[in-house]
C-alpha positions in Angstrom: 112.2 155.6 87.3 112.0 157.2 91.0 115.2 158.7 92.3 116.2 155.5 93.3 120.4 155.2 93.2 122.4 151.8 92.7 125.7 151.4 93.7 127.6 148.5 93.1 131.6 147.8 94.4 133.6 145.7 92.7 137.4 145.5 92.2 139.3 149.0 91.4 140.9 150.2 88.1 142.5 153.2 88.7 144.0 155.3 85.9 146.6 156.9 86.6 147.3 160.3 84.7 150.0 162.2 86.2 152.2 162.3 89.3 151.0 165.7 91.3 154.2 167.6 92.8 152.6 167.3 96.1 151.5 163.9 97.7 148.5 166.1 99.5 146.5 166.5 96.5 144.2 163.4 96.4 141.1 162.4 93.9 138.5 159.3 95.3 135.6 158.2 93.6 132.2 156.5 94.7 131.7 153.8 93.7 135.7 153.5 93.8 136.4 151.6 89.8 132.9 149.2 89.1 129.9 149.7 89.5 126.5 147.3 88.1 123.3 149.7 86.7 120.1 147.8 86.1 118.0 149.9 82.8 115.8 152.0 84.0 117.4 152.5 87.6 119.4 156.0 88.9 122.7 156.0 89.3 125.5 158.7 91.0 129.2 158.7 90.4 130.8 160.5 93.1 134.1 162.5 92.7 135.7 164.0 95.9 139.0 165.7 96.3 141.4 165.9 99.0 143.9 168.8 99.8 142.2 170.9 97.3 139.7 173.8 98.7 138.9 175.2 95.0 139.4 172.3 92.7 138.1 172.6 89.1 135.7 169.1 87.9 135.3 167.5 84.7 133.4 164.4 83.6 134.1 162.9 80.2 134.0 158.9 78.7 136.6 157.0 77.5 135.4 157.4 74.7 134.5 160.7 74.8 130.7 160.0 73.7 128.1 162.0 76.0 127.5 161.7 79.0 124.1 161.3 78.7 124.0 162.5 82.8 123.9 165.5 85.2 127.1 166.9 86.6 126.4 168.9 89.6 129.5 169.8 91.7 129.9 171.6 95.1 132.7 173.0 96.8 135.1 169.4 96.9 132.7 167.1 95.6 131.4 166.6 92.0 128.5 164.1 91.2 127.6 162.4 87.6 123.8 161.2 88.0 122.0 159.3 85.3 118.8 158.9 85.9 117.1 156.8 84.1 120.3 154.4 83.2 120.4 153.4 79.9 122.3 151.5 77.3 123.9 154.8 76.5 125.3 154.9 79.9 127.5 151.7 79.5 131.0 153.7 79.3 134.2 153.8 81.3 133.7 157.2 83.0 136.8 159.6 83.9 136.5 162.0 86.9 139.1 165.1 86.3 139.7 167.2 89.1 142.5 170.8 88.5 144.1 172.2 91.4 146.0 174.9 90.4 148.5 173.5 87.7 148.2 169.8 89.1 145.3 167.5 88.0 144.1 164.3 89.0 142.2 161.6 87.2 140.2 158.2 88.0 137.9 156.1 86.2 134.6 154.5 87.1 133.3 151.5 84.9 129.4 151.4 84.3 128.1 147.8 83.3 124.5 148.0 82.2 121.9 144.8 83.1 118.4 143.9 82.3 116.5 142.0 84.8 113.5 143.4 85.5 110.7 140.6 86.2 110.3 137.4 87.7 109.4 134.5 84.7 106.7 133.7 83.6 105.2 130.1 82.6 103.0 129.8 79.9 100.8 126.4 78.7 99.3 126.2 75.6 96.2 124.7 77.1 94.6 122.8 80.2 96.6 119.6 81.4 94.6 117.0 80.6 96.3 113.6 81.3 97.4 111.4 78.8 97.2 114.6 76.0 101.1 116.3 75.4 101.2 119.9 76.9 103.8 122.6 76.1 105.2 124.9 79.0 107.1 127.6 78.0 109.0 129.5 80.6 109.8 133.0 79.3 111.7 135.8 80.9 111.2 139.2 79.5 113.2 141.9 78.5 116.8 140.8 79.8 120.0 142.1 79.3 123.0 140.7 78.6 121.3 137.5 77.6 124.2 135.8 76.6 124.4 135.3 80.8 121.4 134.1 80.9 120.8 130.4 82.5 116.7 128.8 82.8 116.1 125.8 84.4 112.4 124.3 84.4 111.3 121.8 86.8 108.6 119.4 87.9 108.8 119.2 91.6 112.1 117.9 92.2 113.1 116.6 88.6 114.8 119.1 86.2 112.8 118.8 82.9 115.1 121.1 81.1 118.6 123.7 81.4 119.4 126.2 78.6 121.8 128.5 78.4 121.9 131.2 76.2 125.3 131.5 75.1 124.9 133.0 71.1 126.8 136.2 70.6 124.8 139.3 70.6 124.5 141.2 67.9 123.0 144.4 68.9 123.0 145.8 72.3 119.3 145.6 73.5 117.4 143.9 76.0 115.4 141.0 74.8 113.0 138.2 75.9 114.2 134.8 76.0 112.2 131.7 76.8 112.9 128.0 77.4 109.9 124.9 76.1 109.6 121.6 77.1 106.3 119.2 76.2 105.5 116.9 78.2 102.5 114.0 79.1 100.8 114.9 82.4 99.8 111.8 84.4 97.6 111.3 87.2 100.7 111.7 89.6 101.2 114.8 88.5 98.4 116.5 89.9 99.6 118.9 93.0 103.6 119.6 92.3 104.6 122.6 91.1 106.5 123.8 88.0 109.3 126.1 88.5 110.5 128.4 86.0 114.1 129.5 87.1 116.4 132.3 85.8 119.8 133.0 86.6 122.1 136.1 85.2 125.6 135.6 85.8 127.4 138.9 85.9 131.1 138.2 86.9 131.7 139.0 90.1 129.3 141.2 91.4 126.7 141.1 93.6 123.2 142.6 92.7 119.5 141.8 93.5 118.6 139.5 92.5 120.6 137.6 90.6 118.3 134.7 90.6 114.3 135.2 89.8 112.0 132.1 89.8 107.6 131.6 89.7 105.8 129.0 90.2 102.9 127.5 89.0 100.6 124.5 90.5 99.5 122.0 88.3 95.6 122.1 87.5 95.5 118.3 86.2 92.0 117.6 84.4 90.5 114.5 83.1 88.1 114.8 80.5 84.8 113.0 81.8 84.6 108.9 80.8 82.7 105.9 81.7 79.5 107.9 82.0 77.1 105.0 83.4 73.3 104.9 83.7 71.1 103.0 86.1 67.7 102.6 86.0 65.8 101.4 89.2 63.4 99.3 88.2 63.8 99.0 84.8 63.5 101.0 81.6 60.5 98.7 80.7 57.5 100.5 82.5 53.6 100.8 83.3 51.5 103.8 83.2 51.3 105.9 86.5 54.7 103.8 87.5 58.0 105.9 89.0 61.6 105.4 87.9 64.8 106.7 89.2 67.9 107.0 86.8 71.1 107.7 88.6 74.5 109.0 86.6 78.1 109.0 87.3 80.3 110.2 85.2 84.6 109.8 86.0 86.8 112.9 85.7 89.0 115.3 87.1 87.5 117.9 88.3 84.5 115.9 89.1 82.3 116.2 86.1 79.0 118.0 86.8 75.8 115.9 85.5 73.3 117.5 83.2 70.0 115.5 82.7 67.6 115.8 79.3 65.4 114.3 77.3 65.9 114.3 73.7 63.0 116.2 71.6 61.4 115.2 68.6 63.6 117.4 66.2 66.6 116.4 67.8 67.1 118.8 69.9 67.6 118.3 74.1 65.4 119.6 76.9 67.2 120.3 80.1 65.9 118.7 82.8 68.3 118.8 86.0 71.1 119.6 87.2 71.5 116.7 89.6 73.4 113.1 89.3 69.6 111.4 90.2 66.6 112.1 88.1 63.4 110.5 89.7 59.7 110.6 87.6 56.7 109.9 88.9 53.5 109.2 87.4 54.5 108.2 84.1 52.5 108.6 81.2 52.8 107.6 77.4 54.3 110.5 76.4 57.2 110.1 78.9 58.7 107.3 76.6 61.6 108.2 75.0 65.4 108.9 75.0 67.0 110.8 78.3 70.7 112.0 78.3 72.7 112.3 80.9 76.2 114.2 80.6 78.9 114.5 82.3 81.2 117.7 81.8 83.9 119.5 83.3 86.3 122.5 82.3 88.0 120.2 79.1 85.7 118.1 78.1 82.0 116.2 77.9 80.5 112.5 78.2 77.0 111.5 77.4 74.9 108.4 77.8 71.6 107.6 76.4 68.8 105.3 77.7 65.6 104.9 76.2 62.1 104.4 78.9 59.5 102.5 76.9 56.3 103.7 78.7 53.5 101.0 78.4 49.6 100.9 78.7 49.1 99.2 81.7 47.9 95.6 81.1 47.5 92.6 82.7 50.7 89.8 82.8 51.4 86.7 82.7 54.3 84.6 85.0 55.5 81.2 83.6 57.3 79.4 86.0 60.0 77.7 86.4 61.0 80.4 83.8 61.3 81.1 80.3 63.5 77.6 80.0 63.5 74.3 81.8 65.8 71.1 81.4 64.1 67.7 82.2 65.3 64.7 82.2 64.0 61.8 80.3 61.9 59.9 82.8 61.4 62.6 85.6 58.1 64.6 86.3 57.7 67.9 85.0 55.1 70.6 86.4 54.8 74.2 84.4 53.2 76.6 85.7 51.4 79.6 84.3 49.9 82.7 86.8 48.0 86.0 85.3 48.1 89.1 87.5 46.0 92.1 86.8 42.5 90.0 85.8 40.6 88.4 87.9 39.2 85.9 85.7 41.2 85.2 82.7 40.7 81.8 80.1 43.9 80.3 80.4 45.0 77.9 77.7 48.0 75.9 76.7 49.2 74.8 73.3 52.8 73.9 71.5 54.4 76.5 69.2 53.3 73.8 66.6 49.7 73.9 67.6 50.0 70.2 68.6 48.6 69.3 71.8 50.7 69.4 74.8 50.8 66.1 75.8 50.6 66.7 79.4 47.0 67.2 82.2 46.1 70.6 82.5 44.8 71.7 85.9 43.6 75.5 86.0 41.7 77.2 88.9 41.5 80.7 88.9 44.3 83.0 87.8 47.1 79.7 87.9 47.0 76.9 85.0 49.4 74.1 85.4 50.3 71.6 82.9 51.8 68.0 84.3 54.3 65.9 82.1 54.9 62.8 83.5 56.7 61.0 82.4 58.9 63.3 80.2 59.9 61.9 76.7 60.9 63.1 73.3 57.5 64.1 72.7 57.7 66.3 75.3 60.6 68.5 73.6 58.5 71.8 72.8 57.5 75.4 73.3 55.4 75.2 75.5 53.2 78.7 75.1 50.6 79.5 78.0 47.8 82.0 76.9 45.4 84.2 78.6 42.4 86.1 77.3 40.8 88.9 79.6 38.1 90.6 78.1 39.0 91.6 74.6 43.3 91.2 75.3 45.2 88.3 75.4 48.2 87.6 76.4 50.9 84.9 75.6 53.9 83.8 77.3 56.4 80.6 76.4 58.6 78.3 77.6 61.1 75.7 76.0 61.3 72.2 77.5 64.7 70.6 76.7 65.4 67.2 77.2 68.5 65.2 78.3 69.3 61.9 79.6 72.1 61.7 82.2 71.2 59.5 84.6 74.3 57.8 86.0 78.1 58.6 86.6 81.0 57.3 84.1 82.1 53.9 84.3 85.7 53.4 84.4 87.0 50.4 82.5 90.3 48.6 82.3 91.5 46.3 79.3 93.5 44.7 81.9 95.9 44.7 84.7 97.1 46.8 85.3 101.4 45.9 85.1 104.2 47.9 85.4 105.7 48.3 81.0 102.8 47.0 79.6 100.5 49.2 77.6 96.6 49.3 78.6 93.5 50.8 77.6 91.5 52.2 79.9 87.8 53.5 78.6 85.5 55.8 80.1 81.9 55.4 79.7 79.1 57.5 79.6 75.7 55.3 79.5 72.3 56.7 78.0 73.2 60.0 77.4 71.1 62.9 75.4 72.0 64.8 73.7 75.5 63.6 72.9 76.6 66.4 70.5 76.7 68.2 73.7 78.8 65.8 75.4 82.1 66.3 76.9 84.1 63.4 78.9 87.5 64.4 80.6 89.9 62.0 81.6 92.7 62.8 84.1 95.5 61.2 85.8 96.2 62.9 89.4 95.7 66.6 88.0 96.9 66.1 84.7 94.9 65.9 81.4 95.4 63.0 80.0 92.5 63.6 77.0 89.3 65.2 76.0 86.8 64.6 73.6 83.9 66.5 72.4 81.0 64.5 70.7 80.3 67.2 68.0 79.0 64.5 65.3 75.5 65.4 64.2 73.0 63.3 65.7 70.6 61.2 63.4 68.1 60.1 65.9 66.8 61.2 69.3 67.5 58.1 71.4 70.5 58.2 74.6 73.7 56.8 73.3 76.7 55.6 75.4 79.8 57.3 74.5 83.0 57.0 75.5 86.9 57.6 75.3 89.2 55.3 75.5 92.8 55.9 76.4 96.1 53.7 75.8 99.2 54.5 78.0 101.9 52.3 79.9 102.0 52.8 83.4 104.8 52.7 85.3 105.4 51.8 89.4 105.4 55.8 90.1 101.5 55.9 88.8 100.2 53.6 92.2 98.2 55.6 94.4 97.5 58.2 91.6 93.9 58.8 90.8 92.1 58.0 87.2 89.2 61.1 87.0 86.6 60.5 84.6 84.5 63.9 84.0 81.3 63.8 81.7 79.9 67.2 81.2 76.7 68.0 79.2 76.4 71.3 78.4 72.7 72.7 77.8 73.1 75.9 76.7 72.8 78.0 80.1 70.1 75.7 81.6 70.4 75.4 85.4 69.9 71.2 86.4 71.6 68.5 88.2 73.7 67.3 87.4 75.4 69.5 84.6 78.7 66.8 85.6 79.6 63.9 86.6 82.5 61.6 87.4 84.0 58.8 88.7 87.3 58.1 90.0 89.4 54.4 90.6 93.0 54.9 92.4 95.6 53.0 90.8 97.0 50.1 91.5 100.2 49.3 89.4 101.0 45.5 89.3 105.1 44.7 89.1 105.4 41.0 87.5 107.3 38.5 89.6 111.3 39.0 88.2 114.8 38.7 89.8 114.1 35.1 90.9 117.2 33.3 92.6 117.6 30.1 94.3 120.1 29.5 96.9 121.3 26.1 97.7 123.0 25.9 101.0 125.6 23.5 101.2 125.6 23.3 97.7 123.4 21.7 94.6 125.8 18.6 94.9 125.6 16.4 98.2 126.5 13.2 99.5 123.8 10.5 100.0 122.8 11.2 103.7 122.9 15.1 103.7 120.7 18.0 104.5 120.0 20.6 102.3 118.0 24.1 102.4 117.0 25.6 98.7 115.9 29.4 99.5 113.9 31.2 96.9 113.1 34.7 96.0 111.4 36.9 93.6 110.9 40.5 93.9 107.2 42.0 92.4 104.6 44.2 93.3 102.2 42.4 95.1 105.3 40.5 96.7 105.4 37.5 94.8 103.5 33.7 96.3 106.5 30.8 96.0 105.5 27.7 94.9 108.3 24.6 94.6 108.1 21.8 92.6 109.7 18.7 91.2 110.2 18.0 87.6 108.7 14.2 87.0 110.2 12.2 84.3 107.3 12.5 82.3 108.0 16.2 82.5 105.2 16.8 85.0 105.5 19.3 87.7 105.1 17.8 91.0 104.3 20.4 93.8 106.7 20.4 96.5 105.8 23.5 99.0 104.6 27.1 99.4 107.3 28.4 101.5 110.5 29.9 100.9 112.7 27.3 101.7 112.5 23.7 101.4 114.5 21.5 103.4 115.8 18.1 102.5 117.2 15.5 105.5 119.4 12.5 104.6 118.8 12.8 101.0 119.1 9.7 99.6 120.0 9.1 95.5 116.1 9.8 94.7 116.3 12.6 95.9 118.6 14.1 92.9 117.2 15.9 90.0 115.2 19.3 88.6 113.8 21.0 91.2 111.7 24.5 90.3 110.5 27.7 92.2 108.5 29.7 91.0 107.8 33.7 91.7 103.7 34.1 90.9 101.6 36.9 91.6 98.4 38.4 89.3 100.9 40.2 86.6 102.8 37.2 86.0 105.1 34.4 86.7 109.1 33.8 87.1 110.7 30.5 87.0 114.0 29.8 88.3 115.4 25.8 88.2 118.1 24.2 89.9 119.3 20.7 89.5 120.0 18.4 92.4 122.1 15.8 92.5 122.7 13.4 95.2 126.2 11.7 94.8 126.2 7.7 96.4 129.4 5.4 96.4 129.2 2.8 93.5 127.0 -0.4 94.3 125.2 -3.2 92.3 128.2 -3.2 89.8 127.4 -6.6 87.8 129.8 -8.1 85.4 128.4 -10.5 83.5 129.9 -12.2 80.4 127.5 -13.3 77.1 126.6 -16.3 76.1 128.9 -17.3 79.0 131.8 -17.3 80.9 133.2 -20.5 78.9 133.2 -20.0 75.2 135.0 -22.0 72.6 137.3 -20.7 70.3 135.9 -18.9 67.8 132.9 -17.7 69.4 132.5 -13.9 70.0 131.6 -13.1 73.6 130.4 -9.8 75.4 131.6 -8.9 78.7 128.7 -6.0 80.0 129.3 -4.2 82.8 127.0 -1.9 84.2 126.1 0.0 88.0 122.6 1.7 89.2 124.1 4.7 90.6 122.9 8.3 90.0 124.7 10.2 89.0 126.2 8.0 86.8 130.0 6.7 87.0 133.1 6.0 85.4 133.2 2.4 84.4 136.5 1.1 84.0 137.2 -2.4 81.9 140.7 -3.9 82.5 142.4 -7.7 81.6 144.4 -8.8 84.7 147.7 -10.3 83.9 150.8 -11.0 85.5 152.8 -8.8 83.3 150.2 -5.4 84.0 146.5 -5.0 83.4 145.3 -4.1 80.2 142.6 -1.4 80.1 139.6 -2.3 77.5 138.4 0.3 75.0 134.4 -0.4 76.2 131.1 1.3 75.1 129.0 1.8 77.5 130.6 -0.4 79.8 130.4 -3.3 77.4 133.9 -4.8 75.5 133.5 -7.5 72.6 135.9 -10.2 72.0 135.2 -11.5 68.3 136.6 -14.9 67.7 137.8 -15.2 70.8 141.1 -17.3 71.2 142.8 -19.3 73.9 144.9 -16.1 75.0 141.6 -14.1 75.6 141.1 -16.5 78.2 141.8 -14.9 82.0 140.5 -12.4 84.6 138.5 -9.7 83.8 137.7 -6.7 86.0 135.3 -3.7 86.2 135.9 -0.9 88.1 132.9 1.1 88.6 134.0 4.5 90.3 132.7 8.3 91.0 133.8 11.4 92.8 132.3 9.4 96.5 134.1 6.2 95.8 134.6 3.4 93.9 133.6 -0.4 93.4 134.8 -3.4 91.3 134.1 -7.1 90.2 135.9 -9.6 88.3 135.4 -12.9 86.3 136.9 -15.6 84.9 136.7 -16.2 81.0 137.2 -19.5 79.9 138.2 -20.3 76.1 138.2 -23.6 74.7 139.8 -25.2 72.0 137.6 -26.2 68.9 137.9 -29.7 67.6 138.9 -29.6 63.8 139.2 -26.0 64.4 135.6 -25.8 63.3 133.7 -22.5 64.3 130.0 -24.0 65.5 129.0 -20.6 66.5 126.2 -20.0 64.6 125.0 -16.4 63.7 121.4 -17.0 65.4 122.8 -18.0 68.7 125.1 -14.9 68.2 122.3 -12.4 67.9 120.5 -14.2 70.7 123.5 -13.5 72.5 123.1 -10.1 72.4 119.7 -9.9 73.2 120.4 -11.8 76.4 122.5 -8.9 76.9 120.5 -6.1 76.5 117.0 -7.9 78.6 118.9 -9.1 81.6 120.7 -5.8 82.7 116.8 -4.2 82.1 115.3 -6.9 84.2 117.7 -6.4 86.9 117.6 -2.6 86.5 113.8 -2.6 86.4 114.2 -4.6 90.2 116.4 -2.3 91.6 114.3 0.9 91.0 111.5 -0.6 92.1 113.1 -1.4 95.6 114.6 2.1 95.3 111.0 3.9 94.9 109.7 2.1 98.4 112.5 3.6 100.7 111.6 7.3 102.4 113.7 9.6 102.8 112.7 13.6 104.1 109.7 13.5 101.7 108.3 10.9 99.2 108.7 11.0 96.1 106.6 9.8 93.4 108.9 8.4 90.7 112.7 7.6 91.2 115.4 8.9 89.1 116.4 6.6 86.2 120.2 5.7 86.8 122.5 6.9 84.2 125.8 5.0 83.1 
């Protein structure tokens, strides 16, 4: 190396050798006890003395190895260079300086270092993203290497720290390196890696300590999605022009290459440009072009093959190679030649049969009519031209269908809040069917779907439908029921491919929760007023109707309104009245009984055969009362010692064999919860002559007959009186009494 001298200070070691005599006598040293050599440098070592005009110099190691330097001294001062430094010179050095019979000594440390370049960064290929890269960042020829610290980074992120802390076994500087693999990504492209070394000596400062490089990242993308478009088509005429454009994706932009592939396989270059254009194409320009798109790491290709043709004349078939008619309309093809002016156009089936249709042609345009369309219509229809010695044939498929009308939505019922129903929707006269699809929703929801896949046996339209069984609930009113037919024809274009229907719902709640209130109360006095006040909750609100319960277990309608009201009831008035909750999901029924309470009256006591038996005879004393509701009857003897109550049935006590002491005052007591009423009578018994019983057993039985018809004859009056008197209302039949 050039003359070039480092000196490094660091902290002092001074050896001490003797004690001079005379504190004038003085050694120093430059650098002073440390000092940091990079290999390859110059270095000095500086001994001066002070007090000493003549001293005598010597330079020798520690260990008394060579010096492997040049001592040149003058006068005072004594310098060891080494130049170039080398591993050799990594000693302790001692400076001796003689003056007279006193010497002094002091010691310089040389440490030796390596550090000589920056990094370097090193890839094992092109970063292509996506594909794993290795960077390896290497510093060469460095010395002590167990100081050694790399760090690598991407931008900002540390990718990796080493240290190299293994013990060295030879002194020698060597080349130590640090690799990380990594996937490059789009993001990527533009940072910067940084390859940074650090060499930690202790304590001292040197340049540099710290070397780093830098490298920006190159990111490629090999070349994809190549894509070809041909303008106007790949399909051409003699003497026509096409244009082909390429792109090709990448990173650096790939660069497009155009050929045509040869014969033997191999590829004629044609351009260098992203568009090719050729004119005036010929025959021979058929083939397969190539376009490729290539950058620095890789290559795309695409192919497309132009099919050159002899120009001849065409034919259009309109409305296009496929048409869906429906069964009953009018359908008009249409077939136009271009390129010959007077061309034989025909029209035929692909079975030969004849097209069923009128055939109009004028010119270079045929039409053929088919009105209106049916099954036989369902064909290929193929339209041919002949001009000159060429013909030409073009096709078209008529397919049929039938869907004329939208779904019908049907109901099995009302609909009523719990109770299941079916509801069915209907597709009429559809064809075909196996390409049927019907859809039913409720609001937005699916409810069911059904494709008619079954094979069909006939062509006819069938109606089809789905039915549907659910249980709808108050929370389904004001939804909507969606029924969607679709028939799918392949990819034909006609209207309409769907259909539907829709019917908001209206959910019924049957009349429940019927009450009657009574107001005062169900049982009245003969005279009152009385309100009976009826509800019944249901969706629609329920209709009231009131009505009487007849004896005959008729109904007899009362009102329509709410309440009824009854003023001065009178005893007729009492019995089963009825309201009913109706509306169209249903009917409730809620009864209450009536019943109007009078005082007793009409009590009759009567006494069979008579009131003046004989001894002996058996005698009936009835009593009975024409109240409703019925009342208590009480039978009692009257006597001056106390009455005796009878044990009657049904009001009715029977004395057999009466004798004189059943003779006296009888009473009935006819009482309720109102009042009470009572009559008495007299019985007279008389004493049989000879004792002899003359009651005979016919006039006993007619006796009781007696008894039975003449409280029915009388009852049968009363009630008839009854039924003429009006009270709030009439009614048709009075209440029977019950005793």
């Amino acid at each position: 190396m050039s003359g070039k001298i480092v000196v490094i200070f660091g902290a002092s070691n001074i050896l001490w050798i003797v004690f001079a005599a005379s504190q004038d006598f003085k050694i120093e040293t430059s650098p002073e006890s440390r000092t940091l050599a990079q290999i390859g440098d110059s270095i000095s070592l500086i001994c001066n003395t002070i007090g000493c005009e003549s001293p005598f110099f010597s330079w020798r190691t520690q260990m008394d190895s060579p010096l492997n330097g040049e001592v040149r001294t003058e006068g005072t001062r004594s310098v060891l260079i080494m130049d170039p430094v080398s591993l050799q010179n990594e000693h302790s050095y001692l400076c001796t300086a003689t003056c007279g019979s006193e010497k002094r000594e002091k010691q310089i440390q040389v440490e030796i270092y390596s550090f000589p370049r920056d990094p370097e960064i090193h890839l094992n290929g092109l970063l292509e993203v996506g594909k794993p890269i290795t960077v390896k960042c290497l510093v060469p020829d460095v010395y002590p290497f167990d100081k050694l610290e790399i760090d690598l980074l991407k931008g900002d992120h540390l990718m990796k720290n080493q240290e190299f802390l293994e013990v060295m076994d030879r002194k020698s500087p060597e080349t130590k390196s640090l690799e990380v693999t990594f996937t490059p990504i789009v993001e990527d492209i533009g940072k910067a890696l940084v390859c940074r070394a650090k060499l930690h000596v202790d304590e001292t400062d040197f340049a540099p300590k710290e070397r780093e490089t830098t490298k920006v990242l190159q990111v490629y993308i090999s070349p994809k999605n190549t894509v070809i478009s041909v303008n106007p088509s790949t399909r051409l005429q003699e003497g026509g022009s096409v244009t082909m454009t390429c792109s090709s994706e990448g990173l650096p932009a790939p660069e497009i290459f155009w050929s045509k592939k040869l014969d033997n396989g191999n590829l004629q270059l044609l351009s260098g440009n992203a568009t090719l254009t050729l004119i005036a194409m010929r025959i021979e320009d058929s083939g397969i072009y190539v376009c490729e798109g290539g950058n620095l790491i890789g290559k795309s290709r695409k192919e497309v093959e132009l099919i050159v043709q002899e120009k001849l004349f065409t034919i259009e078939i309109s409305p296009g190679p496929r048409i869906a008619a429906q069964i009953g309309d009018l359908v008009v093809l249409t077939c136009g030649v271009t390129g010959c002016e007077s061309p034989s156009i025909s029209w035929r089936t692909h079975t030969d049969s004849p097209p069923n249709g009128t055939v109009r042609s004028e010119g270079t345009e045929s039409t053929l009519t088919l009105h209106p369309v049916s099954f036989e219509n369902e064909h290929f229809y193929l339209c041919s031209a002949t001009c000159g010695q060429k013909k030409v044939e073009k096709r078209i498929q008529v397919e049929l269908y039938s869907f004329h009308s939208d779904p019908e939505i049907k109901m099995s019922g009302l609909l009523v809040h719990g109770n299941p129903v079916t509801v069915s929707c209907e597709v009429p006269n559809v064809y075909p069917f196996n390409q049927l699809e019907i859809e039913l929703l409720k609001g937005e929801t699916i409810v069911q779907n059904k494709v008619f896949l079954e094979e069909m046996d006939r062509k006819s339209p069938e109606t089809k439908s789905l039915e549907v069984t659910f249980i709808p609930t108050t929370e389904d009113t004001g939804k909507v029921l969606v029924c969607q037919a679709k028939l799918h024809i392949g990819e034909m274009e006609f209207q309409p491919k769907q259909r539907q229907s829709t019917q908001t719902l209206y959910v019924n709640v049957a009349p429940r929760d019927t009450t009657v209130l009574v107001s005062p109360s169900p049982i009245l006095e003969e005279g009152s007023s009385v309100n009976m006040t009826c509800s019944s909750s249901g969706l629609p609100a329920p209709k009231i109707l009131w009505r009487r319960q007849l004896n005959n277990g008729d109904l007899q309608p009362l009102s329509e309104n709410t309440t009824i009201t009854l003023i001065s009831t009178k005893m007729e008035d009492s019995g089963t009245y009825v309201c009913e909750g109706i509306n169209q999901a249903g009917i409730s029924r809620k009864e209450v009984e009536l019943i109007i309470q009078v005082a007793p009256r009409d009590i009759q006591l009567r006494a069979f055969p008579s009131e003046s038996v004989k001894e002996g005879d058996t005698v009936i004393i009835s009593c009975t009362c024409g109240n409703y509701p019925k009342t208590w009857i009480i039978l009692k003897k009257k006597a001056e010692t106390g009455d005796t109550v009878l044990k009657s049935t049904d009001g009715a006590y029977t004395i057999r064999k009466a004798q004189l002491e059943d003779a006296g005052v009888y009473e009935c007591e006819s009482k309720n919860e109102v009042g009470s009423q009572s009559r008495s009578l007299t019985l007279d018994v008389k004493g049989r002559e000879n004792n002899k019983d003359y009651f005979s057993p016919e006039l006993l039985m007619l006796y009781f007959a007696s008894s039975l018809i003449i409280p029915a004859i009388g009852m049968t009056i009363y009630f008839a009186r009854k039924a003429n008197m009006k009270g709030s209302y009439s009614l048709v039949e009075a209440q029977k009494s019950k005793v």
